[in-house]
N, C-alpha and C positions, 0 to 999 in steps of 0.2 A: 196572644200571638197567632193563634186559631186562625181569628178574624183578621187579622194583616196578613196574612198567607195568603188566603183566601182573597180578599181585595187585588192584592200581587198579581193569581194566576186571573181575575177578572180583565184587572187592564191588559194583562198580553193578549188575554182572548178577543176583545174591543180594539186592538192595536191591529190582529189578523183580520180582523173580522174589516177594521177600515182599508188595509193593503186589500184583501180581497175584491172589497167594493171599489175601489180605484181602481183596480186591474180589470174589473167586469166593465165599467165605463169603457176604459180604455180600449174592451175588448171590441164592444158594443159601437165605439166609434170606426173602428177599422174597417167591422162588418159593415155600417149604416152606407160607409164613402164606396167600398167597393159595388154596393146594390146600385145604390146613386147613379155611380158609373155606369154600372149593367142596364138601367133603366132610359138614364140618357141615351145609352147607344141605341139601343131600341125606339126609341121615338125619333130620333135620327133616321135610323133605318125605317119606321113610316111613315116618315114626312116622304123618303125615295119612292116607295112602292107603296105607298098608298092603305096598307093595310096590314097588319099582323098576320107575319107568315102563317097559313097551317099548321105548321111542325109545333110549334111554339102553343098554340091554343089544345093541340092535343093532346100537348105533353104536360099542361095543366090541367087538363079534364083529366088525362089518365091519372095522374098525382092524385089530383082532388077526389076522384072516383076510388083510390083506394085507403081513404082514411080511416086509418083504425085496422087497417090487414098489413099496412108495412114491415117488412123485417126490421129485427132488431138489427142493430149497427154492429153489435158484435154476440156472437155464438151465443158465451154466458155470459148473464149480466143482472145485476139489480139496482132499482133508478133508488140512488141511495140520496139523491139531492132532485126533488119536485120544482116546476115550473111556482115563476110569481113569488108574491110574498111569503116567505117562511117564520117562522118564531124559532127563535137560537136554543138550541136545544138545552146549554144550561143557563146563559142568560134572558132571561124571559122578556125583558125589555127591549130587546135586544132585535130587527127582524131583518132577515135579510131580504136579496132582492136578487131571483135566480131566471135571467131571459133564457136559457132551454130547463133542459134535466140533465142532471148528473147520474149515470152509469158503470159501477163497479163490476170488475172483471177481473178474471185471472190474469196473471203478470205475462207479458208481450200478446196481449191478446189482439188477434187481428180485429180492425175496425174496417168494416164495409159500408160502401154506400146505398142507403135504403131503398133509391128508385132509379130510373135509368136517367143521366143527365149530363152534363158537361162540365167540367173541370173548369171553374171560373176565376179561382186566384188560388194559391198559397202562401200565407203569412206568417209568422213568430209574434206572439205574444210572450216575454217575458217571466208570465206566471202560466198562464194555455199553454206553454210550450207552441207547436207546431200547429196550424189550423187551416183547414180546404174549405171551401166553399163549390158546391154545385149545383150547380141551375135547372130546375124541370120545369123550362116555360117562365108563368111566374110565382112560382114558388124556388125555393133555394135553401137547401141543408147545408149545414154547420158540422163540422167535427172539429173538437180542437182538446188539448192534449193529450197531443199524438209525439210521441220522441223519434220516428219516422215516420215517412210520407212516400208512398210508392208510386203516386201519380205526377202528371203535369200539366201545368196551367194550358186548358184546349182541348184538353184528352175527353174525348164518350165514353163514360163507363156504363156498367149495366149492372142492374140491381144485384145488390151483394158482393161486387168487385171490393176486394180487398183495396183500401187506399192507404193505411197506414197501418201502424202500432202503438197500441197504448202506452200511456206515460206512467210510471211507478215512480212516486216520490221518494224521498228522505225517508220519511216514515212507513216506508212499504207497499202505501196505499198505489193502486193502482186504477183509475178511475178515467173515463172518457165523458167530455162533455159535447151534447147534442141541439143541437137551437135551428129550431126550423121558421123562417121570414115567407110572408108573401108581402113583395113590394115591402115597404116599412115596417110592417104589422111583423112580431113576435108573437109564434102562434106556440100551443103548448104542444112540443113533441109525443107526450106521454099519449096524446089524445091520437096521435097519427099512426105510432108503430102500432101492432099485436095488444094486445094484454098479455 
């Protein structure tokens, strides 16, 4: 009986573990179309003027010049879910597949944005709950489940501006997810904020 219980609690964990992965795709697609967007417009905009504004090159030098000193996105926090491939903690065959970090915090804990940039969409995910995107140049941070969002699509904010509230599940769990893009590329947050 032992061993069919056990079998049991495997397939629902295989069952989450594929909702999960479905919901990251999904997530993943939303993000990839709105960058797309931002990138198009951008090359539009120098096909007009001929060149890539200033603002825009500086504000990835500044980004990129401070990797690995960024603030964290929120106060307290432990990245309790690593960038990349994971191995499932009780099924061993099992690996996920994580495009930022996952970030454990105390419940309604303010989530801030890491470097100064522009409020480039707001969308719902299903499973993400609530999710921002903002633009430094060509780089672009990720927050998403968030169960509010205090910003709006256009808005400049500046490093550490409170943009939303983290999401506390069913199970209590209270955790924010972070994913940082340059252009296409999923780059590993962990490597950008503090230690």
């Amino acid at each position: 009986a032992m061993a069919k219980e056990l079998r049991k609690q495997e397939k629902k964990i295989e069952l989450q573990i594929n909702d999960k992965k479905k919901a990251m795709e999904e997530l993943t697609k939303q993000i990839q179309n709105i960058i797309a967007r931002e990138l198009r417009a951008e090359s539009e905009q120098q096909k007009i003027t001929s060149a890539p504004s200033a603002e825009l090159s500086k504000l990835s030098g500044n980004f990129k010049k401070n990797k690995g000193k960024l603030p964290w996105p929120v106060k307290d926090g432990v990245i309790t879910g690593k960038f990349g491939r994971n191995k499932h903690p009780l099924l061993k065959y099992v690996t996920t597949n994580n495009n930022g970090i996952d970030i454990s915090t105390p419940k309604d804990a303010s989530v801030r944005a890491i470097f100064d940039g522009e409020v480039r969409d707001i969308f719902f995910n299903p499973t993400f709950q609530n999710a921002v995107i903002v633009k430094h140049g060509a780089y672009f941070s990720v927050y998403t489940n968030l169960k509010e969002v205090f910003v709006q699509k256009g808005e400049q904010v500046k490093t550490q501006k409170p943009i939303g509230l983290a999401y506390t599940d069913e199970k209590k769990k209270t955790e924010m997810h972070l994913e940082v893009w340059k252009g296409n590329a999923k780059l590993d947050p962990s490597k950008w904020i503090k230690k």
